[in-house]
C-alpha positions, 0 to 999 in steps of 0.5 A: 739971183734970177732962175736959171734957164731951161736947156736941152741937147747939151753935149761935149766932146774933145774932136782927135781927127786927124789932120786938124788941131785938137779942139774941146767942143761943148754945144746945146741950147738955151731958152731966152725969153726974147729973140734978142736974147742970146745965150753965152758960154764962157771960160768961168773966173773961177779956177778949174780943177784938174780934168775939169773945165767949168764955164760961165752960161749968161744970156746977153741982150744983142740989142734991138727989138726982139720978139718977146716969145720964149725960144731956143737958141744954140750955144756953143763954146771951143778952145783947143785941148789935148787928148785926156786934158778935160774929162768933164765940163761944168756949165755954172749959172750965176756962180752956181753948177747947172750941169756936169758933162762928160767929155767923150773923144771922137778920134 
């Protein structure tokens, strides 16, 4: 199991406007070790507890020749959620927690 990467800025937040879809939005940024290095949030295979939404951080090789310089990079995952459906999301790390979230509402 590799160290888990150093992230900042993570937020979540369900988005209530009016006028669109409801959409649970989590956002934040990674550190890869290369510029070709991108991270990755996912729905996890691990079932989610009620009011929970847990999702898989990788970091994926685009290919090509990166610069071998550390960075941030934005990660960013949305699907849609209904008001109340997610109360917290965890980011795991190769099958372990990294970081819990709290889900605001912005209406």
């Amino acid at each position: 199991m590799s160290h888990p990467p150093r992230t900042r800025n993570f937020k979540a937040w369900a988005n209530l406007m009016p006028g669109a879809p409801s959409r649970l939005i989590v956002v934040g940024e990674v550190e890869t070790p290369a510029s070709n290095h991108k991270p990755h949030l996912s729905p996890s295979s691990v079932s989610n507890p009620q009011g929970r939404l847990l999702l898989d951080l990788s970091i994926n090789d685009t290919g090509g020749i990166g610069t071998q310089a550390f960075q941030f990079w934005p990660a960013r995952y949305e699907s849609p959620a209904g008001q109340g459906e997610y109360n917290e999301v965890v980011i795991l790390w190769q099958g372990s927690p990294l970081m819990k979230l709290p889900v605001s509402e912005a209406h």
